[in-house]
C-alpha positions in Angstrom: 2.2 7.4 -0.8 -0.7 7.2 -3.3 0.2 9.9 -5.8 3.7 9.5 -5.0 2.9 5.8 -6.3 0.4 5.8 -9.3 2.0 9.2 -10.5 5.3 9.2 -10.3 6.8 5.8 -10.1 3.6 4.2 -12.3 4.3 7.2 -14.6 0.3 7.9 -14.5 1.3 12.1 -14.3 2.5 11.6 -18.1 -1.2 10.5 -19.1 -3.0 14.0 -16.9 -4.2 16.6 -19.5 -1.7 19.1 -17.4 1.4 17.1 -18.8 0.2 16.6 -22.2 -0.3 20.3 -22.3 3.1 20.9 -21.0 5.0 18.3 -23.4 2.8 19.7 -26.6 3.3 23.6 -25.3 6.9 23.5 -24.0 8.1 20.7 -25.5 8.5 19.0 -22.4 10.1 15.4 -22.3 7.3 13.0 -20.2 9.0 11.0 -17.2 11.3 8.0 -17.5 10.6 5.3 -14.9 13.3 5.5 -12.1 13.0 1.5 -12.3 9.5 1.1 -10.7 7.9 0.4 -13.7 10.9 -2.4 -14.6 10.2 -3.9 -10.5 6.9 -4.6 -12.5 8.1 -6.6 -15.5 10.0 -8.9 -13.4 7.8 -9.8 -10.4 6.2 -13.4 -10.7 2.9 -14.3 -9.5 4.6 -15.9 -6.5 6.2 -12.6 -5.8 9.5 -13.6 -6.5 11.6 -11.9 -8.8 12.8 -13.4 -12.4 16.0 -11.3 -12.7 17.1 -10.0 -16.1 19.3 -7.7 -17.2 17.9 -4.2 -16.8 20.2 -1.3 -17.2 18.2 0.5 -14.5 17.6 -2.1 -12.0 20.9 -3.8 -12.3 23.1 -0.9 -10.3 20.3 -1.7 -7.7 20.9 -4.3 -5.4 17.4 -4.0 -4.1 15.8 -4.5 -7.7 13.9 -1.3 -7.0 11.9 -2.6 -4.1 13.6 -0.1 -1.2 14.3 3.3 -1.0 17.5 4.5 -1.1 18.6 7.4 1.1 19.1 9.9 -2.0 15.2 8.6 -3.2 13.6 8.7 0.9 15.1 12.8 0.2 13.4 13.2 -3.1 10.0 11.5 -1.7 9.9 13.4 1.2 10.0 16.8 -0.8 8.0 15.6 -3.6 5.3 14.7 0.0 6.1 18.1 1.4 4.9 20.0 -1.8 1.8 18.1 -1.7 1.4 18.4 2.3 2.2 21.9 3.4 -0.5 23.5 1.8 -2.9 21.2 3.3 -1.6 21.0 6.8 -0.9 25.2 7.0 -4.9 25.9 5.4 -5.6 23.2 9.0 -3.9 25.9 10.6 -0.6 23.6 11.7 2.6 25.8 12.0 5.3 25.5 9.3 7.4 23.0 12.5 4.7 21.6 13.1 3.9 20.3 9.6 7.5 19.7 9.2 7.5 17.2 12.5 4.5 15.6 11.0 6.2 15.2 7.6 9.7 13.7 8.6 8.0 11.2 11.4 5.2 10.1 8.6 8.0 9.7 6.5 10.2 7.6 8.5 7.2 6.0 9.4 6.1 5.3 5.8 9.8 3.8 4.7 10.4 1.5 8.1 7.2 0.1 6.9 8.1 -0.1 3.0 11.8 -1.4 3.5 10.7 -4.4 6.2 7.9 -5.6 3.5 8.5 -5.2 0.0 12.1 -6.3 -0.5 11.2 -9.2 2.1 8.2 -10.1 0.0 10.0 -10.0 -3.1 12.6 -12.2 -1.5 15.7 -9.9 -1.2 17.7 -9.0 1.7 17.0 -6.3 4.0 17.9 -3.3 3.6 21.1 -2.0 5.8 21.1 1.4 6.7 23.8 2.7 4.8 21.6 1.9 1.7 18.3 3.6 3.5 16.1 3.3 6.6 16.9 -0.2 7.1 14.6 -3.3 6.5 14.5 -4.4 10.2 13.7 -1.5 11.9 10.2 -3.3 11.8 11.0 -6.7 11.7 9.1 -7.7 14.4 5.8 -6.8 12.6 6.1 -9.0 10.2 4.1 -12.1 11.4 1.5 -9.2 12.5 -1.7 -9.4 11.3 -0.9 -5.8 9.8 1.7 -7.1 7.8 0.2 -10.0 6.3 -2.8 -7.7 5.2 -0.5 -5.4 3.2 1.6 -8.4 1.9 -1.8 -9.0 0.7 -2.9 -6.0 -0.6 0.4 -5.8 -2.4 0.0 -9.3 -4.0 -3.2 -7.3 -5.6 -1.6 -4.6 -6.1 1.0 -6.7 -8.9 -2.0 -8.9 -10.0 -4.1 -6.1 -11.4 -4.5 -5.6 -14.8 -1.6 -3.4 -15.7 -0.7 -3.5 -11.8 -3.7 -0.4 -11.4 -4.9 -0.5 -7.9 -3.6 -1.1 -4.4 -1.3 2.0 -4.8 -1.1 2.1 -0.9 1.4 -0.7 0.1 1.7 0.4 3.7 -1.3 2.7 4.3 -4.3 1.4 1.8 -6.9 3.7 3.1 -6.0 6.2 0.0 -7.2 3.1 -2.4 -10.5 2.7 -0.5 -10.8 6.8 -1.1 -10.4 7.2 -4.5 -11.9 3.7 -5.8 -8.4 1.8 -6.6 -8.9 -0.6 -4.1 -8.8 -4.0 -6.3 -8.7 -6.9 -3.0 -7.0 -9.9 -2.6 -6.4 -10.9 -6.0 -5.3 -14.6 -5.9 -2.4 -16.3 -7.9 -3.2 -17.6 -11.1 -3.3 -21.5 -11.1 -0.4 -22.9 -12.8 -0.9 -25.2 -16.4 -1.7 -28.0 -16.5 1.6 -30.1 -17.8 0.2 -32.6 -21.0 2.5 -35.5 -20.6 
């Protein structure tokens, strides 16, 4: 989740030294946001959403908050190139890493689609969209839950929205010194009358 979030959908792999050397050697295009970056632009403070039109986001009735089915497929190979190596060097067996993978996976979006569109204030997702947003439902009152809707919050109140990558599994954050808190809302103007 954590390079799959800071790298890809914040776009931070365009700004490693590997990439640059790739776009200035090969002439090598640097990634277009896939609409995570545009999530950012609209999210409030409150965590609700202040819709405009977006050419990305707008053929997405989820405003980029859930995966999709044909996005959970691209995450979990984009996951599997980064896990095999790891898990086969541990000694796990090719099904046993691939077991691990798909029920981490599911795991991972369950958790995903019953938070984030929820927190944002959208629908659940159904499962012809993706792993739908109430497979997990019951969780969300948990204590679990409100900590990530927490961490989240921190995650789109950082500077830049750097930190918190993990929405459903912060350890990562803690690991490699992202970890930003609870950041709280900023206090609203005071009106002059």
């Amino acid at each position: 989740e954590y390079v799959v979030h800071r790298y890809y959908q914040h776009l931070g792999i365009n700004k490693t030294g590997i990439m640059r050397w790739l776009r200035n050697k090969f002439n090598i295009k640097a990634m277009k946001s896939s609409g995570h970056v545009e999530h950012h632009k609209e999210t409030l403070d409150d965590m609700s959403l202040d819709i405009k039109p977006d050419p990305i986001l707008d053929n997405d009735p989820f405003r980029g908050t859930a995966f999709s089915w044909s996005v959970s497929a691209v995450m979990t190979f984009e996951i599997a190139i980064q896990s095999y190596p790891w898990l086969w060097l541990c000694g796990w067996s090719f099904k046993a890493s691939t077991i691990a993978l798909f029920v981490a996976m599911f795991l991972h979006a369950a958790v995903w689609q019953t938070l984030h569109p929820d927190m944002h204030e959208l629908p659940d997702p159904p499962v012809t969209y993706g792993v739908p947003g109430w497979s997990m439902k019951f969780l969300r009152k948990s204590g679990y839950f409100k900590f990530l809707y927490m961490n989240h919050e921190g995650h789109h109140r950082a500077p830049g929205a750097h930190g918190n990558y993990n929405v459903c599994f912060p350890l990562a954050d803690h690991l490699f010194g992202t970890y930003v808190g609870v950041i709280p809302p900023k206090q609203p103007e005071p009106v002059a009358a």
